[in-house]
C-alpha positions in Angstrom: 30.5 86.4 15.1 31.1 87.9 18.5 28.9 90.3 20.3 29.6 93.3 22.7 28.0 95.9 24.4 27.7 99.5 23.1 26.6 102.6 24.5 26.1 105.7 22.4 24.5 108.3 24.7 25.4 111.2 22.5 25.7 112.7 18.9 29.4 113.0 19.5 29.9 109.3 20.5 27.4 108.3 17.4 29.8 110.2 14.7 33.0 109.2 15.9 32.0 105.3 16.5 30.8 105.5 13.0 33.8 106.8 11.7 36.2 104.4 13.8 34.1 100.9 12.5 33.8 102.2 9.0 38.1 101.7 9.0 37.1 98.3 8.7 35.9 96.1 5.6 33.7 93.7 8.0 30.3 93.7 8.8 28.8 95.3 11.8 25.0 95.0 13.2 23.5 96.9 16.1 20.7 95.1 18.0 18.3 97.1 19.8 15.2 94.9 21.1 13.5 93.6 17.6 15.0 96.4 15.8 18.6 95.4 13.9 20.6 98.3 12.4 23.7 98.4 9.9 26.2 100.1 12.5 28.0 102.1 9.6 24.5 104.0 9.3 24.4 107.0 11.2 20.2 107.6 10.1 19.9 104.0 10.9 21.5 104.6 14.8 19.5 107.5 15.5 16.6 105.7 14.9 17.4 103.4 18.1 16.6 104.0 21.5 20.3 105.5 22.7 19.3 105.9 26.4 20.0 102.1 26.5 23.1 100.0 25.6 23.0 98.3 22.5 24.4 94.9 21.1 26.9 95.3 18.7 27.3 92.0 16.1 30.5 92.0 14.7 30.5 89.4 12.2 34.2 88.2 11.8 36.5 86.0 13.8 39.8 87.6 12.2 41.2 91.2 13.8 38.8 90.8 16.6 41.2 92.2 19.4 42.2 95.3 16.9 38.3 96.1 16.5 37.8 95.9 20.3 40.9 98.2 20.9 39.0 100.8 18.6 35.3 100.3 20.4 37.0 100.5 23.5 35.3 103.8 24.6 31.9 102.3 24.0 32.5 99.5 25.1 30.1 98.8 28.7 
């Protein structure tokens, strides 16, 4: 598993970093305080606090640079 840090400060960045993780087949868990959310849930995102950054779990050691290369413009 490996763990970055996300921001999603807008409804823009919310719908288009859904659609670029839901390309892959692996899971993917935002972390926000006590609060964990499956990050291909657009309901489940909005229910976060997106003023701050969020961890993002990415639970797979394979494709890991290709899934950074997409997250790249949330990436903090």
């Amino acid at each position: 598993m490996k763990t970055v840090q996300i921001s999603l400060n807008s409804i823009d960045k919310v719908k288009s970093f859904v659609n670029d993780i839901t390309k892959f087949d692996y899971d993917f868990d935002l972390v926000s305080g006590r609060y964990v959310i499956d990050a291909k849930s657009i309901m489940g995102i909005f229910s976060l606090d997106l003023s701050k950054p969020i961890d993002l779990n990415i639970h797979t050691e394979d494709n890991a640079e290709e899934i950074l290369n997409a997250l790249k413009p949330y990436l903090i």
